[in-house]
Backbone as numpy.savetxt, mean C-alpha at the origin, in Angstrom:
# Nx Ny Nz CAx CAy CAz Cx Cy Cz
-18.53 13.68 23.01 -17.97 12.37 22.67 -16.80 12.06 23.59
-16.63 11.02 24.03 -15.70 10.31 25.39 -14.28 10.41 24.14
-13.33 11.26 25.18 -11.80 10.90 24.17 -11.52 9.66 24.21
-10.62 9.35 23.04 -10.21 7.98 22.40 -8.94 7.67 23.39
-9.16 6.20 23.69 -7.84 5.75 24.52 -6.60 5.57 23.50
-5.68 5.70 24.17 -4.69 5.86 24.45 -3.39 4.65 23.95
-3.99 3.39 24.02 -3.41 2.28 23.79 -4.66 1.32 23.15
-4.39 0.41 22.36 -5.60 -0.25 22.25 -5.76 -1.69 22.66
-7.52 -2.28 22.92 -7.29 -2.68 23.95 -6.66 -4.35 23.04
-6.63 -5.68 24.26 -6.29 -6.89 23.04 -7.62 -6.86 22.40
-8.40 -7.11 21.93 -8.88 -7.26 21.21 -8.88 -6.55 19.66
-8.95 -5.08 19.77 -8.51 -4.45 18.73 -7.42 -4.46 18.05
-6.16 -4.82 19.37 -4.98 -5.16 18.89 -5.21 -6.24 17.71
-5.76 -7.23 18.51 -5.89 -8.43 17.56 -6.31 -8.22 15.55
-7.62 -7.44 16.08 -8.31 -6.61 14.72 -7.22 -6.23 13.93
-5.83 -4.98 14.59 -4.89 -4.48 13.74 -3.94 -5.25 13.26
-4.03 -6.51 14.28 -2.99 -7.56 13.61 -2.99 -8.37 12.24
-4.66 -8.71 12.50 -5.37 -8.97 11.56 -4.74 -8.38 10.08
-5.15 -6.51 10.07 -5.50 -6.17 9.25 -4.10 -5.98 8.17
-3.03 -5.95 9.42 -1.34 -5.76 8.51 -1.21 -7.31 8.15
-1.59 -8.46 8.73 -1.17 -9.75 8.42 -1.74 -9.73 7.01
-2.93 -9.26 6.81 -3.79 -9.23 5.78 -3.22 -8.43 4.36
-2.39 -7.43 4.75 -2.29 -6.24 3.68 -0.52 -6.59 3.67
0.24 -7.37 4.23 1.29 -8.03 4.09 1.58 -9.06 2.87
0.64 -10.40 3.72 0.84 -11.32 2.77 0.13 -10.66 1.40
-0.72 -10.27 1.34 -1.31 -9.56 0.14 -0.35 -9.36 -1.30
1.23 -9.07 -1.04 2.46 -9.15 -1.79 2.42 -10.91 -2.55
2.16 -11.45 -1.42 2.58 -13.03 -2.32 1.51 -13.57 -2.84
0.35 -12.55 -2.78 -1.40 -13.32 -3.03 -1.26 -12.76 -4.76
-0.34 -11.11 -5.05 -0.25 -10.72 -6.13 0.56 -11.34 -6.79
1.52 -12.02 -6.63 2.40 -13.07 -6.83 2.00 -14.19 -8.01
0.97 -14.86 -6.91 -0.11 -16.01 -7.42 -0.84 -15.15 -8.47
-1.19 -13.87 -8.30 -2.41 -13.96 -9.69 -1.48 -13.67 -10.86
-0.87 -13.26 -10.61 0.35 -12.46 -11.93 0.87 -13.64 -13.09
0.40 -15.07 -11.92 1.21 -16.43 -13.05 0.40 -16.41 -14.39
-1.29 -15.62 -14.39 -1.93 -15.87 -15.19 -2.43 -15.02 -15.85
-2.62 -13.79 -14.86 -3.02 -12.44 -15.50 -1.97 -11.44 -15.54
-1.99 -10.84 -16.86 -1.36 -10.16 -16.99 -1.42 -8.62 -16.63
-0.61 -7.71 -16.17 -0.37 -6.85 -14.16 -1.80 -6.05 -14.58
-1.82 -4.94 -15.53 -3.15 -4.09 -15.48 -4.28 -4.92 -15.85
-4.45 -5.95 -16.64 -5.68 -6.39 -16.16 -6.03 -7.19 -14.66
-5.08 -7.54 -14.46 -5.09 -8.29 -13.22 -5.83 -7.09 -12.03
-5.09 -5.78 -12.48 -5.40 -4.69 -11.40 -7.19 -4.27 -11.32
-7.06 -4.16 -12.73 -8.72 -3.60 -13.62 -9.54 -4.43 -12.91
-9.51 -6.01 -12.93 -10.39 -7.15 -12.12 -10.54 -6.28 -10.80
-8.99 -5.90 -10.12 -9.42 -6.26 -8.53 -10.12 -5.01 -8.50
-10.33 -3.77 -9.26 -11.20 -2.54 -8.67 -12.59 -2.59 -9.62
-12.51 -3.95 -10.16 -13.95 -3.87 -11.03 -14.85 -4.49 -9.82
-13.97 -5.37 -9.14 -14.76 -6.32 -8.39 -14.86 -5.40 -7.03
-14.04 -4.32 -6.68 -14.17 -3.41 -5.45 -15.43 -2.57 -5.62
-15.66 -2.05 -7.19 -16.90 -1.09 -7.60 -18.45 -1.79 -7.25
-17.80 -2.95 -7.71 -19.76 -3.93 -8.34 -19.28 -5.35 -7.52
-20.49 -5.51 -6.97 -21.65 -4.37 -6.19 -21.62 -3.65 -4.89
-20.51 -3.36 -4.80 -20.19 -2.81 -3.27 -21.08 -1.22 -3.81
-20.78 -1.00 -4.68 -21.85 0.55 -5.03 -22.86 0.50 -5.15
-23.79 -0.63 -5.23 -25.30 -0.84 -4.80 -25.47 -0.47 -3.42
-24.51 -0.85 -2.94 -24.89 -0.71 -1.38 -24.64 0.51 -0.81
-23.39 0.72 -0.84 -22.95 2.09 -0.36 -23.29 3.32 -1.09
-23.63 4.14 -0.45 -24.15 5.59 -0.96 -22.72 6.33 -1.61
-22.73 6.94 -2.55 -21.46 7.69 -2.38 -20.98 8.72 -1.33
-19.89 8.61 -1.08 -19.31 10.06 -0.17 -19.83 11.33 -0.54
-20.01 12.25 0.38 -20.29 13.64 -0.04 -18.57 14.02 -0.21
-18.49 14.17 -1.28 -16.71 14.72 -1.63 -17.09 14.95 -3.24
-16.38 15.95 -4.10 -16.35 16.36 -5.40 -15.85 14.77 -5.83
-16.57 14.59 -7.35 -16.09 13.88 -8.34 -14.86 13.74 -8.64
-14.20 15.27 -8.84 -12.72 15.31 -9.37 -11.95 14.21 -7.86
-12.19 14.94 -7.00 -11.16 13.99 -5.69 -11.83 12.38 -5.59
-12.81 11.80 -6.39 -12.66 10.81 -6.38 -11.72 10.12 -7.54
-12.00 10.81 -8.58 -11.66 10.56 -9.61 -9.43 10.58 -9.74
-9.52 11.94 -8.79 -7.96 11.69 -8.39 -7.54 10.43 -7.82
-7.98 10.46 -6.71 -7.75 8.88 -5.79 -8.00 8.15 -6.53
-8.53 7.56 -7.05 -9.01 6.46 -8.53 -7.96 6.31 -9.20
-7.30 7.42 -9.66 -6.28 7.22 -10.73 -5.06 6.57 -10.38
-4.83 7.99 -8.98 -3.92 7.98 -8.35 -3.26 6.53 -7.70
-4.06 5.80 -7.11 -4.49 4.10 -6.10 -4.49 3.08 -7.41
-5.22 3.20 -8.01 -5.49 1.97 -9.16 -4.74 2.29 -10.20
-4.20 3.06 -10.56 -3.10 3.38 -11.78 -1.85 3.58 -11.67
-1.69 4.26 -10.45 -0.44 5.21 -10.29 0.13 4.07 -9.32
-0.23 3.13 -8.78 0.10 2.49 -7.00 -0.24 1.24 -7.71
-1.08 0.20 -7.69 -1.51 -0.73 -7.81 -1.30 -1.72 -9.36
-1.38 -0.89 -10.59 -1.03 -0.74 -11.36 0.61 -0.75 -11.91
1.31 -0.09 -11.44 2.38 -0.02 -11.38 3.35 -0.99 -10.57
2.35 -1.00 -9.44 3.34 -2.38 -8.53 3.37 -3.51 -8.95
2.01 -3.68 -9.86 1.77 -5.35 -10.34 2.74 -5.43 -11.62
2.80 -4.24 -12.47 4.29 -4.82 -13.10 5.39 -4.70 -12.87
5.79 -4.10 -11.82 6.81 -4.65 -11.06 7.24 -5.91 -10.72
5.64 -6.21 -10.04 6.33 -7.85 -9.24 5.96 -8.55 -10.75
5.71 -8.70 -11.49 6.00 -9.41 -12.82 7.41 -9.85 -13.12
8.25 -9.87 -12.68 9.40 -10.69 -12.93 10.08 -9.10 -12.12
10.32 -8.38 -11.52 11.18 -7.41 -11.30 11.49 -7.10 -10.21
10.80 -7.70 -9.20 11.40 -7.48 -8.05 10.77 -8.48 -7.27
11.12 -9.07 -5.86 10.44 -10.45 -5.08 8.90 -9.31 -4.38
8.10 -10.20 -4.13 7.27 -9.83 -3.29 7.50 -9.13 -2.01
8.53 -9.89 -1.07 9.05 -9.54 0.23 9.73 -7.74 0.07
10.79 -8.14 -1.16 11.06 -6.45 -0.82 10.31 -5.40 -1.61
8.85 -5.80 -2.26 8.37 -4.86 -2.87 7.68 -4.58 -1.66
6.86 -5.08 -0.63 6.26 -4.88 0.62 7.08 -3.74 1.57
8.49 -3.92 1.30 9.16 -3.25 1.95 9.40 -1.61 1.36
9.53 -2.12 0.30 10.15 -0.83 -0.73 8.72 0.61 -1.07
7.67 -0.37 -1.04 6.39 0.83 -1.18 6.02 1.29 0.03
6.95 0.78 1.20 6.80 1.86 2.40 6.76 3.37 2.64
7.85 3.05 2.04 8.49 4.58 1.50 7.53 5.96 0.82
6.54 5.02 0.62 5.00 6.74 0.77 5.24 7.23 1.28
5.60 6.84 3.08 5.69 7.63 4.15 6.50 8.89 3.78
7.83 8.65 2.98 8.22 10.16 2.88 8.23 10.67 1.50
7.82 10.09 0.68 6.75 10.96 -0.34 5.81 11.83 0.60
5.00 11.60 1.19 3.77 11.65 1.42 4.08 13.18 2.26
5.12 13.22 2.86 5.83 14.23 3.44 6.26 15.24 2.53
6.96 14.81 1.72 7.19 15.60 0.46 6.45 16.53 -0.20
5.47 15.90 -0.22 4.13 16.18 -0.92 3.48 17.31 -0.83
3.42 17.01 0.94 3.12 17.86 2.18 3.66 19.09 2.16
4.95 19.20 2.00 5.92 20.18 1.97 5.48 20.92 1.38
5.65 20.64 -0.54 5.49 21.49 -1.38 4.02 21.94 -1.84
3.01 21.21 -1.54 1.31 21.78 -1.62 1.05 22.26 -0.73
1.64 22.14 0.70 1.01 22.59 1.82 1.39 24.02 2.50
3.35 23.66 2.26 3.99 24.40 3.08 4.46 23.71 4.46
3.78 22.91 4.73 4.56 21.91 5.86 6.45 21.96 5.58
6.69 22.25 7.22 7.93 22.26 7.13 8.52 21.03 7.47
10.11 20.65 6.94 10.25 18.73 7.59 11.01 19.33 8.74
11.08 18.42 9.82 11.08 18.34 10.90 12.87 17.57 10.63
13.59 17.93 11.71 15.24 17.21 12.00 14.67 15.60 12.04
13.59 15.21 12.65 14.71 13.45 12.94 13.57 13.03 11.53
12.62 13.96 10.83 12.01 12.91 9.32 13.77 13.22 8.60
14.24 13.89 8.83 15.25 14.29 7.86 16.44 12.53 8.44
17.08 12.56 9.50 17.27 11.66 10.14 16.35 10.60 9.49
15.54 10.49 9.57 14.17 8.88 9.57 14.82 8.62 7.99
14.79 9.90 7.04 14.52 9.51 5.64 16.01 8.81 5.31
17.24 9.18 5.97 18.81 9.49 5.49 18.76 7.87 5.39
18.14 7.17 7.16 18.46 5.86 7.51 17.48 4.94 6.86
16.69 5.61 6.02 15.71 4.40 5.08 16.22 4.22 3.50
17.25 5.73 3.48 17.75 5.60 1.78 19.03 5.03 1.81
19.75 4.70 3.34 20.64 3.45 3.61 20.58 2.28 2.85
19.02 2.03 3.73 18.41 0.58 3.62 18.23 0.37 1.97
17.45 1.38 1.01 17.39 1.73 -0.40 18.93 1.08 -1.08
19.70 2.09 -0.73 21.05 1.58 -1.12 21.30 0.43 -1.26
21.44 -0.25 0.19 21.73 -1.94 0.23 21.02 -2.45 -0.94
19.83 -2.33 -1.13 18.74 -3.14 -2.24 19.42 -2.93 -3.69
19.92 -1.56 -3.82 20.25 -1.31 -4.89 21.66 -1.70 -5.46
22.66 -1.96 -4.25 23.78 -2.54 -4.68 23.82 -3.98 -4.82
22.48 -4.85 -4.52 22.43 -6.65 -4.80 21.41 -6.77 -5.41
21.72 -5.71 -6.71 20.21 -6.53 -7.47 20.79 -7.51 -7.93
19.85 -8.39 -8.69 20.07 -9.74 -9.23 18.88 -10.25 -10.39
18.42 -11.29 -10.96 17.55 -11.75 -11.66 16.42 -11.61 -11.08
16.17 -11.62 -9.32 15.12 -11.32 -8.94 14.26 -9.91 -8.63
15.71 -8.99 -7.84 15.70 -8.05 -8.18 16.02 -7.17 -8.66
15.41 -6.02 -9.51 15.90 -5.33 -10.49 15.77 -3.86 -10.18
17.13 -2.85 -10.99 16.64 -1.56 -10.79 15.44 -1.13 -11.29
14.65 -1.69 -12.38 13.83 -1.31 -12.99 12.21 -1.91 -11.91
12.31 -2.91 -11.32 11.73 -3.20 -10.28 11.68 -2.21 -9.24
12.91 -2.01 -8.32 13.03 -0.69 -7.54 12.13 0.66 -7.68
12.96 0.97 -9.17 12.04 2.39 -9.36 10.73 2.32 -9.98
9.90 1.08 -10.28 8.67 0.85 -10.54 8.08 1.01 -9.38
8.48 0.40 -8.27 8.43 0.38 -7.08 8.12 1.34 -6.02
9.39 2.36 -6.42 8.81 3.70 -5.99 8.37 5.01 -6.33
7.87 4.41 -8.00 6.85 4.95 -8.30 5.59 4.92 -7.87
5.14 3.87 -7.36 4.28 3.22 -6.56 3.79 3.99 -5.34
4.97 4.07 -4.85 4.78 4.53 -3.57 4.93 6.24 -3.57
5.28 6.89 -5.01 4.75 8.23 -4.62 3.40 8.20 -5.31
2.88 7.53 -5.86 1.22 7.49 -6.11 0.26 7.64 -4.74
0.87 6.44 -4.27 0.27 6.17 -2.84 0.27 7.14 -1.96
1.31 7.91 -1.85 1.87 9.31 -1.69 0.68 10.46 -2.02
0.34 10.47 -3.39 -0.41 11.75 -3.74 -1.91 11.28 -3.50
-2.06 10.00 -3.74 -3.44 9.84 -3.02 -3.64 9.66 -1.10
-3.03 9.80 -0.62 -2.99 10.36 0.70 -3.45 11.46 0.79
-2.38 12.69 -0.26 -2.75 14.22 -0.31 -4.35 14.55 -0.46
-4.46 13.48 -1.28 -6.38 13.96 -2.06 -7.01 13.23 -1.04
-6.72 12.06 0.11 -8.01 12.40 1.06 -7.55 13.51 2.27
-6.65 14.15 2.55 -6.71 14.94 3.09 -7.24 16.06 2.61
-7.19 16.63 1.65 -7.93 17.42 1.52 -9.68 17.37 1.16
-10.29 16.17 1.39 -11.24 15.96 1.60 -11.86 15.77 3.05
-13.30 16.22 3.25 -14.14 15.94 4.74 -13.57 14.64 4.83
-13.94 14.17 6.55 -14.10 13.38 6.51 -15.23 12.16 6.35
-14.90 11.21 6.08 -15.67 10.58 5.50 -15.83 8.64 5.58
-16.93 8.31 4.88 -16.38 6.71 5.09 -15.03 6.06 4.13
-14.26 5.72 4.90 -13.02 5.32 3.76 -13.39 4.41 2.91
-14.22 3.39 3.45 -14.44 2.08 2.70 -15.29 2.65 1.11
-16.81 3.30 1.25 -17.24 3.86 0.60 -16.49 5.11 -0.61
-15.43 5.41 -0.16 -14.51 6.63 -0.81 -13.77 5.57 -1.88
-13.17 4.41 -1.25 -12.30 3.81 -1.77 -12.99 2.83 -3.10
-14.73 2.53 -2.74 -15.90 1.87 -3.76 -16.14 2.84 -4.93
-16.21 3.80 -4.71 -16.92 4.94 -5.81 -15.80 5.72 -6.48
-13.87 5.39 -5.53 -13.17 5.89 -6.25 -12.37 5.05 -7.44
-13.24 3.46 -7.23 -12.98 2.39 -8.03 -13.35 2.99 -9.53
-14.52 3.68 -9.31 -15.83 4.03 -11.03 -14.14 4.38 -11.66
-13.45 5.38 -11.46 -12.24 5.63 -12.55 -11.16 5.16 -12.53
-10.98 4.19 -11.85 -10.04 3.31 -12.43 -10.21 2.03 -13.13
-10.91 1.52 -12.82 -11.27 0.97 -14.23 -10.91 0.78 -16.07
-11.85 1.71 -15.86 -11.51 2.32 -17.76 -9.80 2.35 -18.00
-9.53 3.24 -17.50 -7.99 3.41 -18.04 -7.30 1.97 -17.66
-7.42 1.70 -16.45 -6.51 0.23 -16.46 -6.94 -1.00 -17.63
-8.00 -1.01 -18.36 -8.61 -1.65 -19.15 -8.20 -1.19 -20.36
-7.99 0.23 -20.60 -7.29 0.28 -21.83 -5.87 0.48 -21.99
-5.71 0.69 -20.87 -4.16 0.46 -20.65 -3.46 -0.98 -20.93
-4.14 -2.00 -20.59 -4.53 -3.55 -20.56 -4.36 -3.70 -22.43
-5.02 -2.85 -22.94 -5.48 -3.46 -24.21 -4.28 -2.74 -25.31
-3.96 -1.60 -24.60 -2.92 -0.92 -25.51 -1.63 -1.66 -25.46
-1.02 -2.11 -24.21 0.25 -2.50 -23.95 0.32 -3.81 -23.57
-0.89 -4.29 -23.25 -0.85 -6.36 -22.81 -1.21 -6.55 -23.52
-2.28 -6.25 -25.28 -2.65 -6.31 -25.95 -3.83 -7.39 -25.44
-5.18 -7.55 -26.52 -6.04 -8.40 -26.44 -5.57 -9.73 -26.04
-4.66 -10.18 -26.84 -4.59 -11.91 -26.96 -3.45 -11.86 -25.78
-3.31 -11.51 -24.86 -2.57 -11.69 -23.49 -3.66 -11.52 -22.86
-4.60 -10.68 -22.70 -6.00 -10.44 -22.21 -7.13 -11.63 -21.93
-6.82 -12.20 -23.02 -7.90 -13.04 -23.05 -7.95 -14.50 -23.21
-6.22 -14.52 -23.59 -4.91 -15.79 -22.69 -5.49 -15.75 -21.23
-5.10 -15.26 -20.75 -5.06 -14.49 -18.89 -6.39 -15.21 -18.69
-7.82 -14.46 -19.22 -8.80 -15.05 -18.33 -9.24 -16.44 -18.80
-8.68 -17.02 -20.03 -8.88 -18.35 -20.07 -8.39 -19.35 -18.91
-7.25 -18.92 -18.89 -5.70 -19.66 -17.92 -6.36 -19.43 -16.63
-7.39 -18.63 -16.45 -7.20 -18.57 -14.79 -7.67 -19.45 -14.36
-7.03 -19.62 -13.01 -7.89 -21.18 -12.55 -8.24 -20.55 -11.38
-9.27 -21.65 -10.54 -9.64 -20.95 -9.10 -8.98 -20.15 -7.86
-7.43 -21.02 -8.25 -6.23 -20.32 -7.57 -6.27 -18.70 -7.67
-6.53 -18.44 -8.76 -6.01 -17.21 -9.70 -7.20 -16.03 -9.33
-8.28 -16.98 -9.47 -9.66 -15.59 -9.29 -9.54 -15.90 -7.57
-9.03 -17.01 -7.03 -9.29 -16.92 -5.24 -8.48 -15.52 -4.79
-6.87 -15.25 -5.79 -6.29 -14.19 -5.47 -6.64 -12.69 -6.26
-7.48 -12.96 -6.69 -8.36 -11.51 -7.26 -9.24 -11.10 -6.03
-10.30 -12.46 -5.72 -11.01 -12.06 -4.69 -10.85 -11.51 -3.40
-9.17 -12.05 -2.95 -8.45 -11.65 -1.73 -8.11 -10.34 -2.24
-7.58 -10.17 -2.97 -7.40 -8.54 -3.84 -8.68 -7.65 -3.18
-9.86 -8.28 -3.79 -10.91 -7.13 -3.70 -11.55 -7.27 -2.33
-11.68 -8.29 -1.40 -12.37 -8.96 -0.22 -11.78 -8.43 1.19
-10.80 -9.18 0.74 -9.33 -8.92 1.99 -8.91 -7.75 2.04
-8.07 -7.55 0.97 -7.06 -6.40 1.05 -8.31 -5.01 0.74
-8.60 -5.05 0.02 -9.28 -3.83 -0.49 -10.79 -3.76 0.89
-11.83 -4.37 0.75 -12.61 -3.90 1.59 -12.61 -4.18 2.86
-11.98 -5.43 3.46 -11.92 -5.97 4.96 -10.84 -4.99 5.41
-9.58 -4.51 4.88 -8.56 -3.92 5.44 -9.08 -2.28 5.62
-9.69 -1.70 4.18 -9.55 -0.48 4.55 -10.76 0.03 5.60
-11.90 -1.09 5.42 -13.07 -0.99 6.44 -12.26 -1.25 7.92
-12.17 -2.26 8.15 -11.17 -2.18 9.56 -10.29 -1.15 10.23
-9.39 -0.60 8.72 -8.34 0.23 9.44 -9.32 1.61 9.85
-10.40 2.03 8.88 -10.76 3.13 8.74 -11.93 3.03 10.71
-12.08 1.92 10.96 -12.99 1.81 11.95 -12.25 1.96 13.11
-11.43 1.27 13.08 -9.85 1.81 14.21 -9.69 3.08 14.83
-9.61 4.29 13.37 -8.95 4.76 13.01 -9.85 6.20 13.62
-11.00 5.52 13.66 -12.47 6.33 14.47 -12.66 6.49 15.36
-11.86 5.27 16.40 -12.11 5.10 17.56 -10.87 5.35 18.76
-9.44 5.62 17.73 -8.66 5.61 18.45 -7.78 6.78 18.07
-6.69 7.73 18.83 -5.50 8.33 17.88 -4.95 7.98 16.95
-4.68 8.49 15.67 -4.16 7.91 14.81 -2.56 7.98 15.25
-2.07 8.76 16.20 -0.92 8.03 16.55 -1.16 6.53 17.55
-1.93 6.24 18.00 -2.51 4.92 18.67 -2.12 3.64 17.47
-3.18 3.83 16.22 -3.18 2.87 15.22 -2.02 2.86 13.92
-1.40 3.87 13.66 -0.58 4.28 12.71 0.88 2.89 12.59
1.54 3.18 13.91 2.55 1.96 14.57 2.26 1.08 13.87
0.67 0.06 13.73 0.96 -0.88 13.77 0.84 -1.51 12.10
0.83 -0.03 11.23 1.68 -0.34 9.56 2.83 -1.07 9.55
3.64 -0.82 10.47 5.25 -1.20 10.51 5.64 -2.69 10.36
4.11 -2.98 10.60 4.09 -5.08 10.98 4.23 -4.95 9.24
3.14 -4.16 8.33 3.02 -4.75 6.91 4.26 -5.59 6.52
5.45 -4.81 6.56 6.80 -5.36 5.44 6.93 -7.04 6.30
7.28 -6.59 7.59 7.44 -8.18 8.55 6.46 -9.13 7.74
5.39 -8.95 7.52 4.41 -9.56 7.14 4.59 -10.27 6.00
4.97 -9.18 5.28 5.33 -9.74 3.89 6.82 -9.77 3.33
7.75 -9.87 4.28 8.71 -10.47 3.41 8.68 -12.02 4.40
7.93 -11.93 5.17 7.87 -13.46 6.01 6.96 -14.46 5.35
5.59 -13.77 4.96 5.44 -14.79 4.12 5.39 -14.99 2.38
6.28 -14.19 2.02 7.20 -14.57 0.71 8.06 -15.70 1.01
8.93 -15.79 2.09 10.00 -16.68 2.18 9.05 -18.05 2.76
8.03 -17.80 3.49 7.35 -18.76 3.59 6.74 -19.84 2.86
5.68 -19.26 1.98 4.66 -19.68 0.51 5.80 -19.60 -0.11
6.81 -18.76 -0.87 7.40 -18.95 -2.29 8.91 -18.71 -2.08
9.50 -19.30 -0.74 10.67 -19.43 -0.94 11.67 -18.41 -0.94
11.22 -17.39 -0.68 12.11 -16.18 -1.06 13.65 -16.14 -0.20
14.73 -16.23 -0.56 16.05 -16.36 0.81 15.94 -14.99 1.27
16.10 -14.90 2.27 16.38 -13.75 3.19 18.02 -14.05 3.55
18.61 -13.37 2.46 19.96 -13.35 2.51 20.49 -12.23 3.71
21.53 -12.54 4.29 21.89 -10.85 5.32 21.57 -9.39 4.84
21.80 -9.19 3.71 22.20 -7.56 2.82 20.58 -7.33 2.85
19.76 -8.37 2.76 18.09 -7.99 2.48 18.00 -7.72 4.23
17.72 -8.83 5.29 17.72 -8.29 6.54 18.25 -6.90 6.95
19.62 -6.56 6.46 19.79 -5.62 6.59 19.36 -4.43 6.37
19.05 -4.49 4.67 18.23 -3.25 4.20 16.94 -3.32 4.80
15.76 -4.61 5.11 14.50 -4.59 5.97 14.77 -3.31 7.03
16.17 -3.74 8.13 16.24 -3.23 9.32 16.43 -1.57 9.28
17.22 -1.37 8.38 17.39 -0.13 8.09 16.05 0.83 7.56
15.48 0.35 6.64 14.04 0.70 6.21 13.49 1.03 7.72
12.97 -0.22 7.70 11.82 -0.30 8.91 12.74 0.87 10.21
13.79 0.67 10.49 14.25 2.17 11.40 14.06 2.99 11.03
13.62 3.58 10.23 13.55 5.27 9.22 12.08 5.55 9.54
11.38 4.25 9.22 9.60 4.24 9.22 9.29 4.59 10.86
10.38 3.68 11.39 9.72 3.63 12.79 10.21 5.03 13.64
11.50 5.67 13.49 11.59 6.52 13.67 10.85 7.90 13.18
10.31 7.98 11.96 9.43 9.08 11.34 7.89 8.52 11.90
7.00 7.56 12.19 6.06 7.30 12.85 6.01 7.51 14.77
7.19 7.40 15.29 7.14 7.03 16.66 7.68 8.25 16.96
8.88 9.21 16.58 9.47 10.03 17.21 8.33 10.67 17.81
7.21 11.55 17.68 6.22 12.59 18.04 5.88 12.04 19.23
5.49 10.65 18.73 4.79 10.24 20.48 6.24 9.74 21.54
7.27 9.56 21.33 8.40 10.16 22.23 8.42 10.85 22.70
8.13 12.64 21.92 8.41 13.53 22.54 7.31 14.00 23.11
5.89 13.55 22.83 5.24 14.31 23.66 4.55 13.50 25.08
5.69 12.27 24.91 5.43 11.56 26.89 6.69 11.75 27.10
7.45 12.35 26.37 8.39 13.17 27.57 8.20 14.69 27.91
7.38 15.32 27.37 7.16 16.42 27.01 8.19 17.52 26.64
9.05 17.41 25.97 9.96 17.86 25.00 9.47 18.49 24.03
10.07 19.40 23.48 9.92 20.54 22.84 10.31 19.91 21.03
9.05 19.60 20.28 9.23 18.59 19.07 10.78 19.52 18.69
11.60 18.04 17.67 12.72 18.80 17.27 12.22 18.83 15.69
């Protein structure tokens, strides 16, 4: 097999631009459905509609049940689930985009203690200058944003975190298809989760109220974000280094705190720019340092 280049070319670029513009605004598309559905059923829709019928088509992965069934929980319960009641009145769209970045060093964490992976000086550095940026957020909450938003928030993002762990320790495989068949278990629980704590008659408020607006942002849920993004990234992701395609996550937050302030107004006061800048330096420094050092050929620190 011919090694994978190196840079990618415009066109693919274009594809990856695509796919963060896509998984950006995606923050203000959850926004729109939340006016009507209430967060776990809202979630339950978007992986009912990821399962059926995308599982007619696709074969399942050769991978154990249990590791689908983890990722399932983990993505649609633990991540998705959790973020949508967040942005329910608790935090803006723009800095929840920003704030569930922060997998990145969960995800490290994670690493650490299941793996034995050791952290490296500048993730230690990357993490100090992203819990800066954390800080700032946390010293201007307000009506929009909340601590209880925050740490919903990054609860979120150590979900996102442990379902990383469970496809690594799986073959590889088709992501798109992993991500269809790891829909079968999330479901159920977000549905009774739905029924225990949104109760029926919010349930069934919700799908009366919805209007086309409402299921257009379910469908972008399951269409866009869920199968166009992870099919794309995962096709990328085949063809190129994943230090090649990885970088161009960093657009997500740009993405979406730009068009929060865009569609719904959000102010981008200084203290938020600030905390963005600080974040996004931590990300970009824990994503980019490696390929620094190895076109200078330096000895990783």
């Amino acid at each position: 097999m011919a090694s994978s280049p190196d840079s990618l070319s415009l066109r693919h670029a274009a594809l990856a631009l695509a796919v963060t513009a896509v998984w950006g605004s995606n923050f203000v598309v959850i926004h729109i459905g939340l006016q009507h559905l209430p967060p776990l059923l809202f979630a339950a829709l978007r992986f009912l509609l990821a399962f059926l019928p995308a599982a007619l088509f696709l074969k399942r992965p050769d991978v154990p049940w249990r590791n689908l069934a983890a990722y399932g929980l983990l993505v649609g319960v633990g991540q998705f689930g959790v973020l949508f009641i967040a942005m329910r009145g608790h935090i803006t769209p723009g800095l929840a985009s920003l704030v569930v970045q922060t997998q990145v060093f969960f995800t490290i964490g994670l690493a650490m203690v299941l793996s034995g992976e050791r952290v490296k000086p500048f993730q230690i550095v990357a993490l100090a200058i992203t819990l800066a940026g954390l800080a700032i957020i946390l010293l201007h909450t307000d009506g929009s944003t909340t601590w209880l938003g925050l740490a919903l928030v990054l609860v979120a993002a150590a979900a996102w975190a442990g379902s990383n762990i469970v496809v690594r320790a799986t073959p590889v495989v088709d992501m798109i298809a992993y991500v269809v068949w790891a829909s079968l278990f999330t479901v159920p629980p977000l549905l009774l989760l739905s029924l225990l704590f949104e109760g029926w008659p919010a349930m069934r408020d919700g799908l009366v109220n919805a209007d086309l607006t409402t299921w257009a942002a379910v469908l972008w849920q399951t269409i866009g974000n869920t199968l166009f993004g992870y099919a794309m990234w995962g096709w990328l992701l085949a063809r190129y280094p994943v230090a090649t395609v990885a970088p161009m996550a960093l657009l997500v937050p740009v993405f979406g705190m730009g068009a929060s302030a865009l569609f719904l107004g959000e102010p981008l006061q200084d203290w938020k720019l600030a905390a963005a800048g600080l974040v996004m330096a931590g990300l970009a420094l824990n994503v980019l340092w490696p390929r620094v050092v190895a076109a200078r050929g330096l000895k990783a620190a």
